[in-house]
C-alpha positions as CSV (number, residue, x, y, z in Angstrom):
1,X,231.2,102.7,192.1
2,X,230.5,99.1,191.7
3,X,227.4,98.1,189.8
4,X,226.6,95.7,193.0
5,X,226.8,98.8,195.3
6,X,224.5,101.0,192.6
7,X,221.7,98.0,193.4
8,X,222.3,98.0,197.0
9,X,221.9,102.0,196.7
10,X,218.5,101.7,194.1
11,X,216.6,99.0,196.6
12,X,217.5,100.8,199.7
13,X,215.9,104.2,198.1
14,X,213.0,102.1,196.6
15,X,212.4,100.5,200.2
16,X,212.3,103.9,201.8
17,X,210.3,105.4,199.4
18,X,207.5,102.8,199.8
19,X,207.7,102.9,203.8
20,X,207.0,106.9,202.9
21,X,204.2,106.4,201.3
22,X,202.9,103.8,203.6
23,X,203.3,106.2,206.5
24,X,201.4,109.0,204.5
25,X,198.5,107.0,204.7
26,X,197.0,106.2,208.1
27,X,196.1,103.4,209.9
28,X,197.2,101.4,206.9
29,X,200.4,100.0,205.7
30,X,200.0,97.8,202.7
31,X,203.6,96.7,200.7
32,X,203.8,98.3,197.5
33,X,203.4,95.4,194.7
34,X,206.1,95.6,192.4
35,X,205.7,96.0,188.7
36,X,208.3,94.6,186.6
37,X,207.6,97.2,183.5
38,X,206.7,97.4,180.0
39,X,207.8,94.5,178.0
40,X,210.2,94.9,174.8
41,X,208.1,95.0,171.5
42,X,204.6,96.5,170.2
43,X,202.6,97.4,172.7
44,X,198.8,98.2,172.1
45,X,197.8,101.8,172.9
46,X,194.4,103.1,173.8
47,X,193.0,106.6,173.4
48,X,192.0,108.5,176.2
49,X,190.5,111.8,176.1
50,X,192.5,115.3,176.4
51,X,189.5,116.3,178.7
52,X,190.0,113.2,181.0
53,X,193.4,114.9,181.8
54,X,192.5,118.9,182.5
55,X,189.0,118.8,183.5
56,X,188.0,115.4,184.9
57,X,191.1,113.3,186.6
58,X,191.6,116.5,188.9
59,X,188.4,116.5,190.6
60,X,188.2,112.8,190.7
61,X,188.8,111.9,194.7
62,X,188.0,108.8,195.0
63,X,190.1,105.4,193.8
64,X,187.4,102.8,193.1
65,X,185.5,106.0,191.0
66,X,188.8,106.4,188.8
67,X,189.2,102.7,188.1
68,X,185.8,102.0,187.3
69,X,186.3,105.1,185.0
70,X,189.2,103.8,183.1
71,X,188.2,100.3,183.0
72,X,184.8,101.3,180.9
73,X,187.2,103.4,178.8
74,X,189.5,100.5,178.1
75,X,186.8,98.4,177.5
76,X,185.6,100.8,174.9
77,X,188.8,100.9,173.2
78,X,189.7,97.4,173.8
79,X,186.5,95.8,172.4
80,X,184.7,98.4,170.7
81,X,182.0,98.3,172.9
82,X,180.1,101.7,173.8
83,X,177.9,100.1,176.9
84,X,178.9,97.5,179.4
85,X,176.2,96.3,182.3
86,X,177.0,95.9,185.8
87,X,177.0,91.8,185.6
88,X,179.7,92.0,183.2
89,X,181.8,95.0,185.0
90,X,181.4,92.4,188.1
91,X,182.8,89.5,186.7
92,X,185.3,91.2,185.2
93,X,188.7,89.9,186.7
94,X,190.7,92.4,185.8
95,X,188.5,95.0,186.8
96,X,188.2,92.8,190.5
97,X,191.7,92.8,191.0
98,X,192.0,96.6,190.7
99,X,189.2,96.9,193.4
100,X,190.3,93.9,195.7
101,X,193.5,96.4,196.4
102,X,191.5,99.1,198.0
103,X,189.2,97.6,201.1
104,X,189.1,93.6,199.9
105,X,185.6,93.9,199.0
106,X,185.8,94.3,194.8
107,X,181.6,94.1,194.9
108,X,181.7,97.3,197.4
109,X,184.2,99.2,195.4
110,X,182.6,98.6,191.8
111,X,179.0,99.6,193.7
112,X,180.6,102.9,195.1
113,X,182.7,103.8,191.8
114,X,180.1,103.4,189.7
115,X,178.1,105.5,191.9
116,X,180.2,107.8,191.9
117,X,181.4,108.1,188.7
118,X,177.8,108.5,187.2
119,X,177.1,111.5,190.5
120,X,180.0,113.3,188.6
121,X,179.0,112.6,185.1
122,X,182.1,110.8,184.1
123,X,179.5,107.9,182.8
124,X,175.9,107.8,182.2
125,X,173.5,105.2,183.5
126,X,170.2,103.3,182.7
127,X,168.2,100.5,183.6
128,X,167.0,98.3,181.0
129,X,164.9,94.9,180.3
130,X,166.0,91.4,179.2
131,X,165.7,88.1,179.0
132,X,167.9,87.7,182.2
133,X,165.7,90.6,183.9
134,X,166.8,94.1,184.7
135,X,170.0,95.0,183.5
136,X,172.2,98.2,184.9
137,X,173.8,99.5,182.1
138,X,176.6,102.0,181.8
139,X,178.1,104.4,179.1
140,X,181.2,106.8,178.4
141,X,179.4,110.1,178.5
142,X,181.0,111.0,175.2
143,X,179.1,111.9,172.0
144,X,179.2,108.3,170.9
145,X,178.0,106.8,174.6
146,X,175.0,109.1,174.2
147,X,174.1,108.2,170.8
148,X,173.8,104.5,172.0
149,X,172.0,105.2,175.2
150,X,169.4,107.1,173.6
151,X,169.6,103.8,170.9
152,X,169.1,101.5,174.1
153,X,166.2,103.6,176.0
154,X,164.1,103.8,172.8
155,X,164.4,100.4,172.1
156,X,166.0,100.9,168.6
157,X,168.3,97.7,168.4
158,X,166.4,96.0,171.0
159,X,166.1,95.7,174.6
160,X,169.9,96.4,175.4
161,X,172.0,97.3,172.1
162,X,174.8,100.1,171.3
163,X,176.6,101.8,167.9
164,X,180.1,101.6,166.8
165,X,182.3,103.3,169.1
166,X,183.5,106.6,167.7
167,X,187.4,106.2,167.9
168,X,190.2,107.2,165.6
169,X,191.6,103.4,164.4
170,X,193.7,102.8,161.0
171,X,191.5,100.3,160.2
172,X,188.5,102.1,159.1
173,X,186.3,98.8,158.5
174,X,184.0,98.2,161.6
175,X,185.6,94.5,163.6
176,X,182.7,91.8,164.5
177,X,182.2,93.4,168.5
178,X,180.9,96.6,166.9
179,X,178.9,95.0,164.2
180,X,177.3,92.3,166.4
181,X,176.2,94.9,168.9
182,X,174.8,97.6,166.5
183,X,172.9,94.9,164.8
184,X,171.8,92.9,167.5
185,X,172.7,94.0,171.2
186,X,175.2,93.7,174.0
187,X,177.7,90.9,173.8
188,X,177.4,88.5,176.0
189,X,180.7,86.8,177.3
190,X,179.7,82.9,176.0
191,X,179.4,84.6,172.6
192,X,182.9,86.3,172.6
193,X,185.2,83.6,171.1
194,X,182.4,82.6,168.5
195,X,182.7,85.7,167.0
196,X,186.7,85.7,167.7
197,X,186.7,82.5,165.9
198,X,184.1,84.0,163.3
199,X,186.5,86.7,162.9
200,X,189.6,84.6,162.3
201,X,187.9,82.2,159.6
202,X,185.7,84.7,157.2
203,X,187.0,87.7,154.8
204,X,185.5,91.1,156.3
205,X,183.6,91.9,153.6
206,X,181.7,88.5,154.2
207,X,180.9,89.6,157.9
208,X,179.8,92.7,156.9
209,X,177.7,91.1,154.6
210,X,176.3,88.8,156.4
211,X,175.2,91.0,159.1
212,X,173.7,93.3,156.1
213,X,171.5,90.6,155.3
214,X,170.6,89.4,158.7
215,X,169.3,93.2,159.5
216,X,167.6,93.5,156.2
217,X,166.0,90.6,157.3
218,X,165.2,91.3,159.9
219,X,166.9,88.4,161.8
220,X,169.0,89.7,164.4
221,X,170.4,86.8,165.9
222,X,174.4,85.1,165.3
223,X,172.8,81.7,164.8
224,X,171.3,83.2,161.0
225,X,174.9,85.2,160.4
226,X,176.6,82.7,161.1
227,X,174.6,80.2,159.1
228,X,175.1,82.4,156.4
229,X,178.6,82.3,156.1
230,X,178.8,78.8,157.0
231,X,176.9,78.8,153.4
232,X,179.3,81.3,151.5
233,X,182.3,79.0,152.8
234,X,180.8,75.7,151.6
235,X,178.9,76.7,148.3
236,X,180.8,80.0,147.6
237,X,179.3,83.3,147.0
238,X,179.6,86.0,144.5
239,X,180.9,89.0,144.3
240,X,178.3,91.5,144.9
241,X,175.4,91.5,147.3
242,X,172.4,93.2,146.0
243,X,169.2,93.7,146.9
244,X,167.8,90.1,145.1
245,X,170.8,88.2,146.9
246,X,169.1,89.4,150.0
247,X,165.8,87.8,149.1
248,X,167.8,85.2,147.8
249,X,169.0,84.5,151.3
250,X,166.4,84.4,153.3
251,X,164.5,81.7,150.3
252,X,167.9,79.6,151.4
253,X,165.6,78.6,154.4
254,X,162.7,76.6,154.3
255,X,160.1,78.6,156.4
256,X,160.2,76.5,159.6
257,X,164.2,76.8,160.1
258,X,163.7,80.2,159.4
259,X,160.9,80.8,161.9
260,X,163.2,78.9,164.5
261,X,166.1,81.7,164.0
262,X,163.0,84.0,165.8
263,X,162.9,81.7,168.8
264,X,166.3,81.3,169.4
């Protein structure tokens, strides 16, 4: 047979297996969008729990609850983040494209996943205080998730703040996400390539460092971190950080620029 009659035969099965599964569900008939595969190369891999598997995707019955799901465990993985609010789930256009597919209405779909992922105890929820008012936000109910909502609800790292996410990685040194956010709190979206760029232009140890300092400190904001390392880069630095170097660090500032790292 041909290899032009093997296609003919492969999109004629392909058609008739997507008019099946539009008949199976009623009173709707949406084409099947195609996707073109995995690409050649590395690909990046995320962990997802054995449990998720054998105890939680079988009772899951609901789309929009098993997308929300996955998204906050992606996000986890992706970013190292162990909490995520409900403003930044909704703006999420990744996220909103995975919704849009069910009823059009991404907003309804995030409200009623989130809903009911937390009803089933697939993620945990809290409401917390900020700058920007109340904030909805959301954790993995793993080990790790708890940890940092009991962090957040006690007010440990601040208003809204998280730990390191507890996943198995090669690289064992923490990446800027985690530090940032068990330092100082949530990560806000404008801040995101800073840190990126942060990331790209300092040695790890530095960042580390730096945010060492910063929490000694007592200065948890990115405008003092980064300030620091602005000063390793120009003036250089040595190679151990001790106790004096920290005291050393915050004398760098005269004590109006340093009260001004409190106000902003």
């Amino acid at each position: 047979m041909s290899e032009s009659a093997n296609q003919r035969i492969s999109e004629s099965a392909n058609q008739r297996i997507g008019e099946s599964v539009n008949r199976r569900i009623p009173g709707h008939q949406p084409p099947i969008s195609k996707f073109e595969g995995f690409p050649a190369g590395e690909l990046r891999f995320i962990s997802v729990p054995d449990l998720f598997f054998s105890e939680l995707l079988p009772i899951v019955d609901s789309l929009s609850e098993l997308k929300v799901t996955l998204h906050v465990m992606w996000l986890r993985q992706r970013e190292g983040r162990q909490a995520v609010t409900r403003a930044e789930l909704a703006a999420d256009e990744t996220l909103a494209r995975g919704l849009a597919v069910l009823d059009g209405d991404p907003e309804a779909a995030l409200t009623d996943g989130l809903a009911r992922a937390v009803a089933r105890g697939a993620l945990l929820h809290t409401v917390v205080e900020s700058e920007a008012g109340a904030q909805d936000v959301y954790v993995l109910n793993s080990e790790g998730g708890r940890r940092a909502l009991a962090r957040i609800q006690s007010g440990e790292v601040g208003a809204v703040g998280t730990v390191v996410v507890d996943r198995p990685s090669v690289e064992p040194r923490p990446n800027i996400f985690e530090l940032y956010e068990d330092n100082i709190g949530l990560l806000s979206p404008i801040l995101a390539d800073e840190l990126r760029d942060a990331e790209a232009t300092y040695p790890p140890d530095w960042i580390e460092d730096a945010f060492r300092i910063a929490a000694a400190n007592n200065v948890r904001k990115w405008r003092y971190i980064q300030a620091i390392l602005e000063r390793w880069a120009n003036e250089g630095r040595g190679d151990e950080i001790s106790r004096r170097d920290i005291e050393t660090e915050r004398r760098w500032y005269t004590d109006e620029e340093f009260e001004q790292f409190f106000e902003h």
